[in-house]
C-alpha positions in Angstrom: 95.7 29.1 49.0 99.8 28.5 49.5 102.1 31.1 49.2 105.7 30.8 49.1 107.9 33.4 50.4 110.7 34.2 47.2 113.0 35.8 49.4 113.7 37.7 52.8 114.8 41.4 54.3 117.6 42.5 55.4 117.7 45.0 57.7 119.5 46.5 60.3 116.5 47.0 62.4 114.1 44.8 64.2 110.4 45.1 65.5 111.3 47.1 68.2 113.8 49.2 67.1 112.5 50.0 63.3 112.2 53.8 62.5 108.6 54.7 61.7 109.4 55.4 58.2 111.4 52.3 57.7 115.4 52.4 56.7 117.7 51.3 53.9 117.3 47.9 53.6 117.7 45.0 50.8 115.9 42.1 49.6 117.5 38.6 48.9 115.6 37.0 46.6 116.0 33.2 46.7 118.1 31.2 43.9 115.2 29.4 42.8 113.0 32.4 42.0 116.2 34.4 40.2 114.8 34.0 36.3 112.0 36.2 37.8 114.4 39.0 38.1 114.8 39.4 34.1 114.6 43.0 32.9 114.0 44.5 36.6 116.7 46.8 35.5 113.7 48.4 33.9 112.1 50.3 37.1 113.7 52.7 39.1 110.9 51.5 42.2 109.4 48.4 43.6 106.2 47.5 45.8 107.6 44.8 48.2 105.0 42.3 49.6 106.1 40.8 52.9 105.1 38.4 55.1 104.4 39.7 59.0 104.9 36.5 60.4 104.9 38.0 63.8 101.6 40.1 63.5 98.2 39.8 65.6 95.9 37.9 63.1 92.9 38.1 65.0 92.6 41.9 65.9 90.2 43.1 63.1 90.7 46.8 65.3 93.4 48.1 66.9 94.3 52.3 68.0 97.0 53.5 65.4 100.2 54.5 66.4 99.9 58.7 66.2 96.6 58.2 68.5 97.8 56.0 71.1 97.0 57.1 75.2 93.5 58.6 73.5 91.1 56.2 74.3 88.8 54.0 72.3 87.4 56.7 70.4 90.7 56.7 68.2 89.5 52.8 67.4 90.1 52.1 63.3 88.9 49.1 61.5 92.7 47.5 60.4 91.2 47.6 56.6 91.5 51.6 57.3 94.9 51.8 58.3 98.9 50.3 57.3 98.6 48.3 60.7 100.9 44.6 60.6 97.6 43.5 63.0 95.1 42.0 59.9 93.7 38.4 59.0 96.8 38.2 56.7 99.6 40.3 57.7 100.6 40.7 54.2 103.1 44.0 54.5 103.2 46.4 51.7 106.0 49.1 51.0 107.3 50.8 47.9 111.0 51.4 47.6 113.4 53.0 45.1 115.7 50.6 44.0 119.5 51.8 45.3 121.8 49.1 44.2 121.9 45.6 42.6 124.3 42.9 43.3 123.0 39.2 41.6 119.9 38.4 43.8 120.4 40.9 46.5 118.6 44.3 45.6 119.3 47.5 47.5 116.2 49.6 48.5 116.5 53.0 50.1 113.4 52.3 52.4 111.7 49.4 53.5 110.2 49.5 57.1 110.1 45.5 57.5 112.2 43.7 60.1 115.1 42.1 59.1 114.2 38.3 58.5 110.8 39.4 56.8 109.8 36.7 54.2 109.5 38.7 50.9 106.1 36.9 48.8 106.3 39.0 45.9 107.8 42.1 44.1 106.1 44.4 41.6 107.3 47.2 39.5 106.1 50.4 40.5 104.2 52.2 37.0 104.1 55.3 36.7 101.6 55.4 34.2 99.1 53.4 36.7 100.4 54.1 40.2 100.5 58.1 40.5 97.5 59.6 41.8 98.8 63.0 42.7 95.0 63.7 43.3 94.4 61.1 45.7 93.4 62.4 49.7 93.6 61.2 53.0 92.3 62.1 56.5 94.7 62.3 59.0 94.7 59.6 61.6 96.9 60.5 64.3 100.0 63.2 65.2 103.5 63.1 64.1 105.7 62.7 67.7 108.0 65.2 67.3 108.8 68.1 64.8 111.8 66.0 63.8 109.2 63.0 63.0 107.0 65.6 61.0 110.1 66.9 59.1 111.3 63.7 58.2 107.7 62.5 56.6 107.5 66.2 54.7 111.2 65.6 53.6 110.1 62.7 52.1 107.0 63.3 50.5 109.0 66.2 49.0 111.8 64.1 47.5 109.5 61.7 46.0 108.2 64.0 44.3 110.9 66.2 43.3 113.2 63.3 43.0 116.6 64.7 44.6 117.2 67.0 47.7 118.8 70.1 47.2 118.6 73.3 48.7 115.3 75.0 48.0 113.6 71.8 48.6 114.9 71.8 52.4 114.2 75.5 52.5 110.5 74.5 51.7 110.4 71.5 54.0 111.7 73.5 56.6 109.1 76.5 56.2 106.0 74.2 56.0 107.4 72.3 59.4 107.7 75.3 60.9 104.2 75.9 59.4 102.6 72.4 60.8 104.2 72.7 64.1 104.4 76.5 65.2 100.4 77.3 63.4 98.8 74.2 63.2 99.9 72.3 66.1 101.0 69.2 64.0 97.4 68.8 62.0 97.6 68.4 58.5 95.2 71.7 57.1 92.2 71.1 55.8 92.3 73.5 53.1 95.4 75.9 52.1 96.2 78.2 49.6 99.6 79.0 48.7 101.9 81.7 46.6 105.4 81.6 46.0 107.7 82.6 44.0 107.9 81.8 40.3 112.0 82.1 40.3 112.0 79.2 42.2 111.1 75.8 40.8 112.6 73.3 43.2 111.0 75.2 45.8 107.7 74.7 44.4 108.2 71.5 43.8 109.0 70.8 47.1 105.6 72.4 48.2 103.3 70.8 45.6 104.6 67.6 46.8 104.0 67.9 50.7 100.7 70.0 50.6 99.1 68.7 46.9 98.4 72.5 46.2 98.1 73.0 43.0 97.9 76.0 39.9 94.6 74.1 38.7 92.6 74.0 41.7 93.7 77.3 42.5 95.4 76.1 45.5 98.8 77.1 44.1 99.8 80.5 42.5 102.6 82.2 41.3 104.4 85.2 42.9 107.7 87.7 42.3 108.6 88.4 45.7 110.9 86.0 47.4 108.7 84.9 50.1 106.2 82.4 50.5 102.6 83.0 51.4 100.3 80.3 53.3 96.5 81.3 53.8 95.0 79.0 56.3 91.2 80.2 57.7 91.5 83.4 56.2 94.8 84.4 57.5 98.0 84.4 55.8 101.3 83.6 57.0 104.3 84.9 55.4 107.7 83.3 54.9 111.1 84.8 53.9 113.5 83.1 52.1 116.7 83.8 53.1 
């Protein structure tokens, strides 16, 4: 097998000081490799492959990040986790594209060091890609409330697709939610009802918890307030 790296990141981070949900950042794609560019114009997002030249090849399990100082019983195989630590460090990150000048393409998050080798970009679809459905297990804690915020602020905008008001005022409520109730654990199950008047909000909401109106995880309500049943008991939020 060869691969050839058709470009590099640029980044005002490195290793040690990259945010753990990456940064604006831009790829230059090499000269030789521009033809492949053609039409790109076409997709708002990319999945960019990257090289981790700098990454443990021979740890096949390693403790993630959110786990660390728990002991071994927090051990993941590195084909269950996002870790650079594999056989091949082959780095994967999808980024909406920000900005275009020639071969240099804006990104408004890439969590790849700056001086990365780039091996390939892909147009995100969204007739293939999306899988709203999709579910994870929680492997480890956010750090801080401000790291849990900034994860739910994003899921939220990805899936809403702008921040605005009501979508913060959501954000906020389910981090005060994760934090204050649930000691930073993502819930297990949840039920939620909010108001009907507001759309962004619920937005905002389907997009951090994957509630829904067909599961029955989701309803609708007339009262300006948000309701979250968790274990049977319900937590109520105004909206001011």
């Amino acid at each position: 097998m060869e691969l050839r790296p058709i470009g590099v990141v640029r980044s005002p981070f490195d290793r040690t000081t990259m945010p753990p949900l990456g940064a604006p950042a831009a790829v230059e794609v090499f000269e030789e490799f521009a033809e492949g560019l053609l039409h790109l114009e076409k997709h708002t997002h990319l999945w960019v492959l990257a090289w981790l030249d700098s990454a443990n090849r021979d740890a096949l399990q390693v403790t993630p990040r959110g786990c660390r100082g728990e002991g071994d019983k927090h051990l993941h195989g590195v084909f269950a986790l996002r870790s650079p630590a594999r056989p091949n460090p082959i780095g994967l990150s999808v980024a909406r594209i920000t900005g275009r000048d020639g071969l240099r393409i804006e990104v408004d998050r890439l969590d790849f060091a700056d001086g990365t080798p780039v091996i390939d970009l892909k147009p995100y679809f969204v007739t293939r890609d999306v899988i709203f459905s999709a579910t994870n297990a929680q492997i480890g804690r956010p750090a801080s409330r401000e790291a849990l915020r900034n994860s739910l602020l994003m899921q939220a905008m990805q899936f809403h697709g702008e921040i605005c008001p009501d979508l913060e005022r959501a954000v906020d409520l389910l981090t005060e939610f994760r934090a204050a109730v649930l000691n930073f654990v993502d819930p297990a199950e949840i039920e939620i009802t909010a108001p009907l008047s507001r759309p962004h909000l619920i937005d905002a909401l389907m997009g951090m918890t994957r509630a829904t109106p067909g599961s029955g995880s989701l309803r609708f309500g007339t009262e300006d307030q948000v309701v979250i049943v968790h274990g049977g008991t319900p937590y109520s939020y105004r909206l001011a």
